[in-house]
mmJSON file of the N, C-alpha and C atoms, coordinates in Angstrom:
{"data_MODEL":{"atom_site":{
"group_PDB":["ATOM","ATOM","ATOM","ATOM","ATOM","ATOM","ATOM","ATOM","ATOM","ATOM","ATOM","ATOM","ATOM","ATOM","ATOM","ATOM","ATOM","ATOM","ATOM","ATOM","ATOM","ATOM","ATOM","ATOM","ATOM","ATOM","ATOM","ATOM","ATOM","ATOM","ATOM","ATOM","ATOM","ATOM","ATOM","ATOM","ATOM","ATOM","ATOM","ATOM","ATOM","ATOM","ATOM","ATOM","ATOM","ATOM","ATOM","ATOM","ATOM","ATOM","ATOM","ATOM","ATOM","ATOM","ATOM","ATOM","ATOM","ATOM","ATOM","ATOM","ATOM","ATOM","ATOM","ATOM","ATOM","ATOM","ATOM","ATOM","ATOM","ATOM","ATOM","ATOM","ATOM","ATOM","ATOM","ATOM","ATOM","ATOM","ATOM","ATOM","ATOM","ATOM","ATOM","ATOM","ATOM","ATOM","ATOM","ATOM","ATOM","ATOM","ATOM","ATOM","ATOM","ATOM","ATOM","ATOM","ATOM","ATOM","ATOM","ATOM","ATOM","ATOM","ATOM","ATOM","ATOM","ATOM","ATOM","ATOM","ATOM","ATOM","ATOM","ATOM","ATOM","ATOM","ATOM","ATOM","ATOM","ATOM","ATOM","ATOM","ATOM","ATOM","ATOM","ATOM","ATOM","ATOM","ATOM","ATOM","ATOM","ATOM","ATOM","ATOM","ATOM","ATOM","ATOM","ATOM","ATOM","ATOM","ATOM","ATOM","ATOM","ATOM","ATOM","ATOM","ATOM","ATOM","ATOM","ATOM","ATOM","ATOM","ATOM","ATOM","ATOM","ATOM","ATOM","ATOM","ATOM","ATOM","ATOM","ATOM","ATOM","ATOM","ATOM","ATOM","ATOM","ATOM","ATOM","ATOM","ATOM","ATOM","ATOM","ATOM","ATOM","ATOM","ATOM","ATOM","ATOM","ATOM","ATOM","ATOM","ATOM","ATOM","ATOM","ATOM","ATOM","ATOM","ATOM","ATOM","ATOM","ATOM","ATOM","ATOM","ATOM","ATOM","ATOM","ATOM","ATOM","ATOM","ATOM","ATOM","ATOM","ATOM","ATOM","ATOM","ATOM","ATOM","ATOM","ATOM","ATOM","ATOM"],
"id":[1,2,3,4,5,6,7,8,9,10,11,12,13,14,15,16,17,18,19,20,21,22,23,24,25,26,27,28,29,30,31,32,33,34,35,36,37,38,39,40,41,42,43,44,45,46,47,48,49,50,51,52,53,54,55,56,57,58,59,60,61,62,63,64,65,66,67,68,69,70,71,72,73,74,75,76,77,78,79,80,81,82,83,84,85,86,87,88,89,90,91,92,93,94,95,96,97,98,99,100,101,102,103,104,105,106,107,108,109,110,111,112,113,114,115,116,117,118,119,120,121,122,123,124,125,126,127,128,129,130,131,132,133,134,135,136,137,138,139,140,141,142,143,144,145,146,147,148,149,150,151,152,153,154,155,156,157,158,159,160,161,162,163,164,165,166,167,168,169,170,171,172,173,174,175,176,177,178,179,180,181,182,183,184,185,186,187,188,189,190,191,192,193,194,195,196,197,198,199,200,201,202,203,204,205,206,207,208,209,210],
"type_symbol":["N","C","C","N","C","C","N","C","C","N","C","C","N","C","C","N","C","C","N","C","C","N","C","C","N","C","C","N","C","C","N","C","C","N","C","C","N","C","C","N","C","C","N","C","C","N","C","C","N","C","C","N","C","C","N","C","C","N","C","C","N","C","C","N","C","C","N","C","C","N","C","C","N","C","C","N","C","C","N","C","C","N","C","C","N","C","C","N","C","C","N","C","C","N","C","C","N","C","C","N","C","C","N","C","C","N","C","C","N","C","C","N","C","C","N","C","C","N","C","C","N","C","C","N","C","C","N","C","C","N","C","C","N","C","C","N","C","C","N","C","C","N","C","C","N","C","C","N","C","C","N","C","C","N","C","C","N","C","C","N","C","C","N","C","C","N","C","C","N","C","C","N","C","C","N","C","C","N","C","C","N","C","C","N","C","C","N","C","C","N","C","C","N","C","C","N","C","C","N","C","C","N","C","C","N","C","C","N","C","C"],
"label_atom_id":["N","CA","C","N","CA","C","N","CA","C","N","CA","C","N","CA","C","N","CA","C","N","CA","C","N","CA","C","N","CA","C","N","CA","C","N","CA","C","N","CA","C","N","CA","C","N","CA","C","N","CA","C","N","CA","C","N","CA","C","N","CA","C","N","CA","C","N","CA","C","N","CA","C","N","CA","C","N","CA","C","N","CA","C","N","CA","C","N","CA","C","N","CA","C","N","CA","C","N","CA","C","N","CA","C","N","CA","C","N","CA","C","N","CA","C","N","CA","C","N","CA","C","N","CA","C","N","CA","C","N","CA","C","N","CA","C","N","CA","C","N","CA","C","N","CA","C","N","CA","C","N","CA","C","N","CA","C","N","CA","C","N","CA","C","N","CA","C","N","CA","C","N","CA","C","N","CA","C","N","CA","C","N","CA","C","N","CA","C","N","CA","C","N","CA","C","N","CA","C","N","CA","C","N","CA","C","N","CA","C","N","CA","C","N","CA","C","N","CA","C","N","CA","C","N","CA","C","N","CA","C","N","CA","C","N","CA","C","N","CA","C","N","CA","C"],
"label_alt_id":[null,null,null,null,null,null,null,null,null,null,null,null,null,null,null,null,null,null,null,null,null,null,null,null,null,null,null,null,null,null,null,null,null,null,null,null,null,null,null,null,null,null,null,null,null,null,null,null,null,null,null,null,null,null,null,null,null,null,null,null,null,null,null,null,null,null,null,null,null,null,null,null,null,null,null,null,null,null,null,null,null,null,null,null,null,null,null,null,null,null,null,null,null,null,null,null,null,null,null,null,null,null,null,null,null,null,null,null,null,null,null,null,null,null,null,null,null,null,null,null,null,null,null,null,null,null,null,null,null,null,null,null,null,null,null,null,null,null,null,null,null,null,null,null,null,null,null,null,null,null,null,null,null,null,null,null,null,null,null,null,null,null,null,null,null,null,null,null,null,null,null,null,null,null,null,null,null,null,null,null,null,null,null,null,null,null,null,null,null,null,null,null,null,null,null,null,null,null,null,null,null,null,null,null,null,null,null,null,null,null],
"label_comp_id":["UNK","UNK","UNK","UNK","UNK","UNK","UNK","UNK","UNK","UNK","UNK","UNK","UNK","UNK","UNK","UNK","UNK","UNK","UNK","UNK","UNK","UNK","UNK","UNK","UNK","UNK","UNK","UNK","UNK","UNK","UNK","UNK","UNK","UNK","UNK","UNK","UNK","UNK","UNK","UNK","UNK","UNK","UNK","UNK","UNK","UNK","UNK","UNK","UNK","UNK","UNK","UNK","UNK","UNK","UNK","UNK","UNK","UNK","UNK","UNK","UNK","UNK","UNK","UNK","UNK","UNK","UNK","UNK","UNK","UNK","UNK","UNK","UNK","UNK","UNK","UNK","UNK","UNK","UNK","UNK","UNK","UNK","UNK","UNK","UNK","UNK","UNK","UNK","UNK","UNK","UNK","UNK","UNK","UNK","UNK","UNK","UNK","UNK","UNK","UNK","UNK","UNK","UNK","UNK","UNK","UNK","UNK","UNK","UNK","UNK","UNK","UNK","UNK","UNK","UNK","UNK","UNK","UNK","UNK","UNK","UNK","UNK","UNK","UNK","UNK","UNK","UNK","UNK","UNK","UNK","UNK","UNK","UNK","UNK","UNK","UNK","UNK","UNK","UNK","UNK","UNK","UNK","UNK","UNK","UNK","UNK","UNK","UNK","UNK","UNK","UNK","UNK","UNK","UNK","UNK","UNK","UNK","UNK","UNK","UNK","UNK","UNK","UNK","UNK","UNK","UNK","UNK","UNK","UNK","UNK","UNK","UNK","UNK","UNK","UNK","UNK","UNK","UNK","UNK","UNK","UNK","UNK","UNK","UNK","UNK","UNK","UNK","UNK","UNK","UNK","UNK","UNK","UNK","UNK","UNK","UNK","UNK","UNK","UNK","UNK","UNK","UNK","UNK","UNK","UNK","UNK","UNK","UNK","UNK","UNK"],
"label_asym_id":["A","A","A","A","A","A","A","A","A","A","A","A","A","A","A","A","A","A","A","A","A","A","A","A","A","A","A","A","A","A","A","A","A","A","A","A","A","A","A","A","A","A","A","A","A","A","A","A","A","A","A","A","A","A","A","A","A","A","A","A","A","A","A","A","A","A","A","A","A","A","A","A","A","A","A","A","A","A","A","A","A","A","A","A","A","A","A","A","A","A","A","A","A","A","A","A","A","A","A","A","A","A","A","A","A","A","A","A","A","A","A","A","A","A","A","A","A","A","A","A","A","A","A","A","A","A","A","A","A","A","A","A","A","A","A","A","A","A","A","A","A","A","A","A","A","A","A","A","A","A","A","A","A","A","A","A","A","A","A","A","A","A","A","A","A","A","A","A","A","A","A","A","A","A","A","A","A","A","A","A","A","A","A","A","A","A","A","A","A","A","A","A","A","A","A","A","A","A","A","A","A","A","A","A","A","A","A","A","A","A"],
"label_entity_id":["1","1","1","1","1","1","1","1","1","1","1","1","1","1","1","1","1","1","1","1","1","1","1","1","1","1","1","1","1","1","1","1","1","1","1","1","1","1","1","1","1","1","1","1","1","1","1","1","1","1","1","1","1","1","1","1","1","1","1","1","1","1","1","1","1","1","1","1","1","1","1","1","1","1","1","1","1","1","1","1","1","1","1","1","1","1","1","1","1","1","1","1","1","1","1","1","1","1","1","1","1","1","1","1","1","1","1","1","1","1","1","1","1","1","1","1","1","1","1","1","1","1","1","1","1","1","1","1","1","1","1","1","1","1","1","1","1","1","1","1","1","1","1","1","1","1","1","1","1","1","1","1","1","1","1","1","1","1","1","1","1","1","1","1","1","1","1","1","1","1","1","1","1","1","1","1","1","1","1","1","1","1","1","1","1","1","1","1","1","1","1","1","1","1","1","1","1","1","1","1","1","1","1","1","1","1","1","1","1","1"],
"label_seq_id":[1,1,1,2,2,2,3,3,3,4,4,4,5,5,5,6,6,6,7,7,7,8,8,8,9,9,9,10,10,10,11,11,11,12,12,12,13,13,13,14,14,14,15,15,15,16,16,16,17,17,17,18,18,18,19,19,19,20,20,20,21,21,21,22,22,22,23,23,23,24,24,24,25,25,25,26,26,26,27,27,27,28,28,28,29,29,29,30,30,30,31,31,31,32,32,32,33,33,33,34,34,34,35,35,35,36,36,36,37,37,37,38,38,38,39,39,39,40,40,40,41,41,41,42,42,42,43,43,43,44,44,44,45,45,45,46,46,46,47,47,47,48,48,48,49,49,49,50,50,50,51,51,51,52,52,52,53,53,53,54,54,54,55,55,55,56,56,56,57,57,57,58,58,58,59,59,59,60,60,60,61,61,61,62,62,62,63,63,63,64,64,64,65,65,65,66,66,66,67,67,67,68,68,68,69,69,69,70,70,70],
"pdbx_PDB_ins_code":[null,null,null,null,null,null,null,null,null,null,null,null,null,null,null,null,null,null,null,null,null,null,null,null,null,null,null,null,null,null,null,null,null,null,null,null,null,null,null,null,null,null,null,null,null,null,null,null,null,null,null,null,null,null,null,null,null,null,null,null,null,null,null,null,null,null,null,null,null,null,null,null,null,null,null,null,null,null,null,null,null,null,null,null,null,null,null,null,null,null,null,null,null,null,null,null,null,null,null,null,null,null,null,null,null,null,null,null,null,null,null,null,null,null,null,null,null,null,null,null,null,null,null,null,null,null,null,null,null,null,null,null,null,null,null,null,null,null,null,null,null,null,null,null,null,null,null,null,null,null,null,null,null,null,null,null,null,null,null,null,null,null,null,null,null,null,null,null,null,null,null,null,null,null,null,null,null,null,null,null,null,null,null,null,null,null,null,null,null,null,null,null,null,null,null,null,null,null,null,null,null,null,null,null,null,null,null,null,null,null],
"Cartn_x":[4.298,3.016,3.046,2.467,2.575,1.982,0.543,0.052,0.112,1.432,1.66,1.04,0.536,-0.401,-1.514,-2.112,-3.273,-3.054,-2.836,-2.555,-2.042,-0.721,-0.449,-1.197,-2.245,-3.366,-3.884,-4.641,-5.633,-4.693,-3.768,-2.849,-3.094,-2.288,-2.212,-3.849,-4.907,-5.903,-6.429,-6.237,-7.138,-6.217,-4.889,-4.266,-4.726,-4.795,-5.438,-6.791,-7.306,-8.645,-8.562,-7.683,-7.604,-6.782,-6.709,-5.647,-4.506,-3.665,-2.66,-1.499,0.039,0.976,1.585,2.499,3.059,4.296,4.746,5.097,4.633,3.236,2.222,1.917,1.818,1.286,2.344,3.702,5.065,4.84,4.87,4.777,3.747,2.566,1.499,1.604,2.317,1.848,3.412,4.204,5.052,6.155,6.086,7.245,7.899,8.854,9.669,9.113,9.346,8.672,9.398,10.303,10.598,10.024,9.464,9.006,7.67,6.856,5.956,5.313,6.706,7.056,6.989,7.446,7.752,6.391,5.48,4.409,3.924,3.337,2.96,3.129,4.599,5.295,5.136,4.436,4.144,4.93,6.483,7.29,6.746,7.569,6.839,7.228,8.039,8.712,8.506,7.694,7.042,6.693,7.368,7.127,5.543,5.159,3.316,3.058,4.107,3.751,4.036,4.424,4.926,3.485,2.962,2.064,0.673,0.907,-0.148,0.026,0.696,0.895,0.699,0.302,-0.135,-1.364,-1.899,-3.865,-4.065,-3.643,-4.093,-4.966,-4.072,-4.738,-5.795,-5.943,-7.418,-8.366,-8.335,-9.119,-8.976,-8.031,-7.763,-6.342,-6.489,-4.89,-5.113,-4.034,-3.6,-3.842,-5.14,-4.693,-4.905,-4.835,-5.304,-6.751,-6.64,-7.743,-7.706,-8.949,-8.544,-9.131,-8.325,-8.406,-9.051,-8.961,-9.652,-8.291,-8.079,-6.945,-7.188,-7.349,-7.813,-6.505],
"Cartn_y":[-2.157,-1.518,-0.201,-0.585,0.775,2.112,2.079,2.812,2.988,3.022,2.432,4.323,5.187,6.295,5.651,5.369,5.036,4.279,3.351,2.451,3.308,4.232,5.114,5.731,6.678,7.564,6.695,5.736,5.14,4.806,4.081,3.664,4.852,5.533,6.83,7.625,7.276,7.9,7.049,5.735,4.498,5.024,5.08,5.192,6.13,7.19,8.525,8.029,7.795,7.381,6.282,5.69,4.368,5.546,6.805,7.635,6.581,5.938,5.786,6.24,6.627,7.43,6.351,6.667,5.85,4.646,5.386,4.535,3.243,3.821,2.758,1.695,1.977,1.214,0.357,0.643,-0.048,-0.802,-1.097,-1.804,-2.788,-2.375,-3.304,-4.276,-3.697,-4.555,-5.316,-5.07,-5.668,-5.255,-4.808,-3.946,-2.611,-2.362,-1.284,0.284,1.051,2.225,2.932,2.778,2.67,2.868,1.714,0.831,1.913,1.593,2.699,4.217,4.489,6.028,5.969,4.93,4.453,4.404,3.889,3.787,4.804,5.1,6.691,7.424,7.403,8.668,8.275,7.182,6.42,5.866,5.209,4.422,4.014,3.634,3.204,1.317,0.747,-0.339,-1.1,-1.506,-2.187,-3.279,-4.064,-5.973,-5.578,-6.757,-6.638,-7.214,-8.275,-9.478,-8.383,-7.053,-6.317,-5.07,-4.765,-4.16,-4.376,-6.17,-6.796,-7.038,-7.064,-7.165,-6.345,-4.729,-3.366,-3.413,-3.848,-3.489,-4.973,-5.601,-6.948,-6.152,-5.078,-4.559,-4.066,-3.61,-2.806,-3.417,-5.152,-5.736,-6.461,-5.861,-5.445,-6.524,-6.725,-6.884,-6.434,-6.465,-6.435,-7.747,-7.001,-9.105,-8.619,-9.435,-9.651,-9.1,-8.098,-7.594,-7.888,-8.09,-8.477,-6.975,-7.001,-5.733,-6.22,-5.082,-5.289,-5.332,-6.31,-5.99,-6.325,-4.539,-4.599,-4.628],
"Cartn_z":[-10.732,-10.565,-11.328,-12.547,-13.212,-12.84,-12.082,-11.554,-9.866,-9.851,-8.359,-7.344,-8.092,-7.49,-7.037,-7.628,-7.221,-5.539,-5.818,-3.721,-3.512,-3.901,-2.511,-2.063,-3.12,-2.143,-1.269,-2.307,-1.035,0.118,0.37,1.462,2.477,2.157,2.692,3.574,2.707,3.286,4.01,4.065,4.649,5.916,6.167,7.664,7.831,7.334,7.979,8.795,7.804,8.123,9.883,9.826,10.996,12.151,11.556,12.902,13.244,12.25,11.879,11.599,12.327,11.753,10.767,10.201,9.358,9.749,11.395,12.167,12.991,13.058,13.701,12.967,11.599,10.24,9.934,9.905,9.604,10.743,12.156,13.278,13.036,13.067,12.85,11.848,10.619,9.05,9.241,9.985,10.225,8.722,8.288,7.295,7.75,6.933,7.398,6.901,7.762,7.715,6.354,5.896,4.4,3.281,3.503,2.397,2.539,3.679,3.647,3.507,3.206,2.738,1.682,1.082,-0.44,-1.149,-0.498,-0.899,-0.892,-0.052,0.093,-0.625,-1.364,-1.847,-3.441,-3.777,-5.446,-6.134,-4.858,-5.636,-6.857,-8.216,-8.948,-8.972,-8.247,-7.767,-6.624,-6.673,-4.819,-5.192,-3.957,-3.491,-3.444,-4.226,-3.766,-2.771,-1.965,-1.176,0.309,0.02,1.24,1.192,-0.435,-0.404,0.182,0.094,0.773,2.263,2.643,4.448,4.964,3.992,4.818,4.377,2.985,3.135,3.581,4.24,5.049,6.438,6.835,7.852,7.423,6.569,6.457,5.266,5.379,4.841,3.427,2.681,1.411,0.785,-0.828,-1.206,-2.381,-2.779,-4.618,-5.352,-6.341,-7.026,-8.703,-9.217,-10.985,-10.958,-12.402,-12.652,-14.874,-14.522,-16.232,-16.97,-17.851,-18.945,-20.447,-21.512,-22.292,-23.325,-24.079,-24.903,-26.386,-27.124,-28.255,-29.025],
"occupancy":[1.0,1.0,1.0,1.0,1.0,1.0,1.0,1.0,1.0,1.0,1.0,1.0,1.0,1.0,1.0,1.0,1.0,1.0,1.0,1.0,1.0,1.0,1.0,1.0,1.0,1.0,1.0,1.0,1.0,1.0,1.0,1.0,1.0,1.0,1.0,1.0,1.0,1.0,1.0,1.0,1.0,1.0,1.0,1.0,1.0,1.0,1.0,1.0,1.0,1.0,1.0,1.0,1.0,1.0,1.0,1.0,1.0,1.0,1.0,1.0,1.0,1.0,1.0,1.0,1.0,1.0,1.0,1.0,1.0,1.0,1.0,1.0,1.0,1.0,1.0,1.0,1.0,1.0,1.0,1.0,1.0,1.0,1.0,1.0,1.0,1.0,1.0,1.0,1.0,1.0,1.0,1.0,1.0,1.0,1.0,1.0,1.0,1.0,1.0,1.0,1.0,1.0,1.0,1.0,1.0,1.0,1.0,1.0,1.0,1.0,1.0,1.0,1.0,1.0,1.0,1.0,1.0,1.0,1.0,1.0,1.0,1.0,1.0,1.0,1.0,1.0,1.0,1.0,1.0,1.0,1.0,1.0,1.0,1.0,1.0,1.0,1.0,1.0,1.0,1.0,1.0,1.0,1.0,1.0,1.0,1.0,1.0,1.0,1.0,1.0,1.0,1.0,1.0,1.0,1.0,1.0,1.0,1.0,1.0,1.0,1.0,1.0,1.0,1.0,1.0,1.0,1.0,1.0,1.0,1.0,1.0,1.0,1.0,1.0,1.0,1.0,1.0,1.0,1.0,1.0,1.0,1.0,1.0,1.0,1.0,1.0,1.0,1.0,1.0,1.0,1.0,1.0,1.0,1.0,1.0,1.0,1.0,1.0,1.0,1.0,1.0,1.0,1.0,1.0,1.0,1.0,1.0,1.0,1.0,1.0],
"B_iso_or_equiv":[0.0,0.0,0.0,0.0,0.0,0.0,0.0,0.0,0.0,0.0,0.0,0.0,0.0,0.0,0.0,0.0,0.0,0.0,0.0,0.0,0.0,0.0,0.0,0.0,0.0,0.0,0.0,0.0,0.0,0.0,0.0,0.0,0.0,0.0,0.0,0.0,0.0,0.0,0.0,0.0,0.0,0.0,0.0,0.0,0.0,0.0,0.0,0.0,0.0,0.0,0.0,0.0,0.0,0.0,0.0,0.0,0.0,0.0,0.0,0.0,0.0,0.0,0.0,0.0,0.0,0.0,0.0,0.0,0.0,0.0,0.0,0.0,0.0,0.0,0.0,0.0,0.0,0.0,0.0,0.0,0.0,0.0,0.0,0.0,0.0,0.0,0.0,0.0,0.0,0.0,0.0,0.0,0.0,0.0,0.0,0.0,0.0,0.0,0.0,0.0,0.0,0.0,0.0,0.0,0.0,0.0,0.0,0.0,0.0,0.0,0.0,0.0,0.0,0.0,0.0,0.0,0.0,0.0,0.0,0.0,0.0,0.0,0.0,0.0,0.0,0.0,0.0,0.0,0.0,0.0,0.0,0.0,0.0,0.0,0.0,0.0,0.0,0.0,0.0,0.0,0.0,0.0,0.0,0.0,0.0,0.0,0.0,0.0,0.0,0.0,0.0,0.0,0.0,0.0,0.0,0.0,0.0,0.0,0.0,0.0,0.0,0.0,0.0,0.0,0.0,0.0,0.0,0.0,0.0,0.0,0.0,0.0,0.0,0.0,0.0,0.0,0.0,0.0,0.0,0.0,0.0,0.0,0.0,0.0,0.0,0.0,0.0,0.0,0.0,0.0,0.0,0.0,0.0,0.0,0.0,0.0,0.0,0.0,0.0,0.0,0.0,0.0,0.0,0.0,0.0,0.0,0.0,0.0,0.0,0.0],
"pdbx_formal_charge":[null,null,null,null,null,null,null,null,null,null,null,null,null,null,null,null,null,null,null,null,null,null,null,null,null,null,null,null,null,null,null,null,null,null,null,null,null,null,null,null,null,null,null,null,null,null,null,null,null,null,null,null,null,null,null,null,null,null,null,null,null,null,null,null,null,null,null,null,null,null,null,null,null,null,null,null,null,null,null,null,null,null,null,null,null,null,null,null,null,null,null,null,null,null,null,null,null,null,null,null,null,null,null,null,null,null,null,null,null,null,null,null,null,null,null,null,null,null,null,null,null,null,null,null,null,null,null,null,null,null,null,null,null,null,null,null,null,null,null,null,null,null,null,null,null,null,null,null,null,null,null,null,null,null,null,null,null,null,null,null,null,null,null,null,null,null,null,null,null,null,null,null,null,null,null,null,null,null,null,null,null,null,null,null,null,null,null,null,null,null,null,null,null,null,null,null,null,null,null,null,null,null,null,null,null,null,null,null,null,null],
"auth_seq_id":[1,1,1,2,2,2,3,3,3,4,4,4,5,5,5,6,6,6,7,7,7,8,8,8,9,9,9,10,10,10,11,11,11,12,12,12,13,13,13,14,14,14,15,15,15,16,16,16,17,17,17,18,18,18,19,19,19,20,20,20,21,21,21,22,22,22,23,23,23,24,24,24,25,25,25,26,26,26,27,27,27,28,28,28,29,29,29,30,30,30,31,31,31,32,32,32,33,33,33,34,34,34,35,35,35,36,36,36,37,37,37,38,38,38,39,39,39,40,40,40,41,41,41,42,42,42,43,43,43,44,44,44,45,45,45,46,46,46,47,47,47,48,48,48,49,49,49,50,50,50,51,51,51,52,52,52,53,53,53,54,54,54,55,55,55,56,56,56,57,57,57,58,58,58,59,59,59,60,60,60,61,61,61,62,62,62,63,63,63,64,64,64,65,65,65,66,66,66,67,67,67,68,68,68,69,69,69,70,70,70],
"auth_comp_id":["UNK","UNK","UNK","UNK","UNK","UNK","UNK","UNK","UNK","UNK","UNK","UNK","UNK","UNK","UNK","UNK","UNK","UNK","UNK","UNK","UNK","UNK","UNK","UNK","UNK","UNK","UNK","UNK","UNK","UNK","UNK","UNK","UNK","UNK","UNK","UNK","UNK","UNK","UNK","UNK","UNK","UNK","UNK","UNK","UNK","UNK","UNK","UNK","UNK","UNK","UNK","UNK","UNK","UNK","UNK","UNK","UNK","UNK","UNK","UNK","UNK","UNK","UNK","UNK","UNK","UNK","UNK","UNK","UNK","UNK","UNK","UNK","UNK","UNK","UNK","UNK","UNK","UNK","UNK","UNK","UNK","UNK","UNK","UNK","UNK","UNK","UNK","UNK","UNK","UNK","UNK","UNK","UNK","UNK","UNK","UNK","UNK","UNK","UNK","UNK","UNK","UNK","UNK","UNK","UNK","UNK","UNK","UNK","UNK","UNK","UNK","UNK","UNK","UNK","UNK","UNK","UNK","UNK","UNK","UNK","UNK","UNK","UNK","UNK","UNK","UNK","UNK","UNK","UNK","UNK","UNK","UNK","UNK","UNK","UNK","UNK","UNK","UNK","UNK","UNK","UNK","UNK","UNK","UNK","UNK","UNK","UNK","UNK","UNK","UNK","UNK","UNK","UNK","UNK","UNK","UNK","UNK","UNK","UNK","UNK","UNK","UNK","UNK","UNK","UNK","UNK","UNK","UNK","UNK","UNK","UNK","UNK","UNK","UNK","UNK","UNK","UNK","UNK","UNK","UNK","UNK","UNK","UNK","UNK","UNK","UNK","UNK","UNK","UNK","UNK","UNK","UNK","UNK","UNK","UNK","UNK","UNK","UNK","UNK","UNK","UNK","UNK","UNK","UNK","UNK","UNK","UNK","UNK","UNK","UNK"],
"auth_asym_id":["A","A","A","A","A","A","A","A","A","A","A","A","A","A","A","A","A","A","A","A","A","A","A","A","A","A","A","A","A","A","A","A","A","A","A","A","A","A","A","A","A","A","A","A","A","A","A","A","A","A","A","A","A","A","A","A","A","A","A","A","A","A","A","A","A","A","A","A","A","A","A","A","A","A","A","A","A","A","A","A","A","A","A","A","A","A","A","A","A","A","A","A","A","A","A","A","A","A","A","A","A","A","A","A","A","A","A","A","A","A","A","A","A","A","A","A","A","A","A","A","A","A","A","A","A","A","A","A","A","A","A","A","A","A","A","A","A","A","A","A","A","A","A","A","A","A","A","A","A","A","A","A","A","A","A","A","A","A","A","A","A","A","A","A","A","A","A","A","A","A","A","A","A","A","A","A","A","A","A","A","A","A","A","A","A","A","A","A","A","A","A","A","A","A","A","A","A","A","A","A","A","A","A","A","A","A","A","A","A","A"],
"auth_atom_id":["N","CA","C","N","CA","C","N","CA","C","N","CA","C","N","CA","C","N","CA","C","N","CA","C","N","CA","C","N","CA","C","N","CA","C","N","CA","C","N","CA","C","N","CA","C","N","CA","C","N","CA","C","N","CA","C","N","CA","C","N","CA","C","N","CA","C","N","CA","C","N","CA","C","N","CA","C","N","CA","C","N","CA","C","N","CA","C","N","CA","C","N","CA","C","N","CA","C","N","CA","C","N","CA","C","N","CA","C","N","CA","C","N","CA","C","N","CA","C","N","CA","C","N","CA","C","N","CA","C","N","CA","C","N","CA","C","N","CA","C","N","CA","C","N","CA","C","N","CA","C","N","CA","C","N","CA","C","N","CA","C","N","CA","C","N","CA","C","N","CA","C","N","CA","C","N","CA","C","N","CA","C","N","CA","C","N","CA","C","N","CA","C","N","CA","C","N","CA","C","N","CA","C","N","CA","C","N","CA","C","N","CA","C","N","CA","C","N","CA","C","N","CA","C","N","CA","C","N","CA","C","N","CA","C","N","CA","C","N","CA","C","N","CA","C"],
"pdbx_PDB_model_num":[1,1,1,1,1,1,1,1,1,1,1,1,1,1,1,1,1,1,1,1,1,1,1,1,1,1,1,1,1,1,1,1,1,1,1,1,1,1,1,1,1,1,1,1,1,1,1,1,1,1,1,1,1,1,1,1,1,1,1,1,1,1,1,1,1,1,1,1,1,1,1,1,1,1,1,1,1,1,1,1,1,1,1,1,1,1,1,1,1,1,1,1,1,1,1,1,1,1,1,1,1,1,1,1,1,1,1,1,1,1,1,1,1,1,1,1,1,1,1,1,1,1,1,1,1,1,1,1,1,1,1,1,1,1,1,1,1,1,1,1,1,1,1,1,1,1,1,1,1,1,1,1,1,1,1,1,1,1,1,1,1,1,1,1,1,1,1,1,1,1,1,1,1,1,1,1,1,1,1,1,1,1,1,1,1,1,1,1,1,1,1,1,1,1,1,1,1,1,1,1,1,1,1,1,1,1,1,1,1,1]
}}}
């Protein structure tokens, strides 16, 4: 994930937003609170299949977006 900033903000503000700690969010999405720091923090290296089991909660995943390739 080259722009792996971008999901961390949002990540990060969507739990805010749900009054979510980051402990609560690791419990629920069923991943390790780790990993979720990781995110947060803009790893640039993240399982998507783990990125997706946390915006599962809040509606959301990671998928293919097509670009313009000149």
């Amino acid at each position: 994930m080259q722009s792996a900033n971008i999901p961390s903000k949002q990540v990060k503000a969507i739990r805010k937003q749900y009054n979510l700690t980051q402990i609560e969010l690791s419990k629920k999405s069923g991943v390790g609170l780790r990993f979720v720091r990781e995110l947060e923090q803009g790893k640039q290296t993240l399982r998507v299949d783990k990125v997706n089991q946390i915006l599962n909660q809040f509606g959301s995943e990671v998928g293919v977006v097509q670009i313009n390739i000149t």
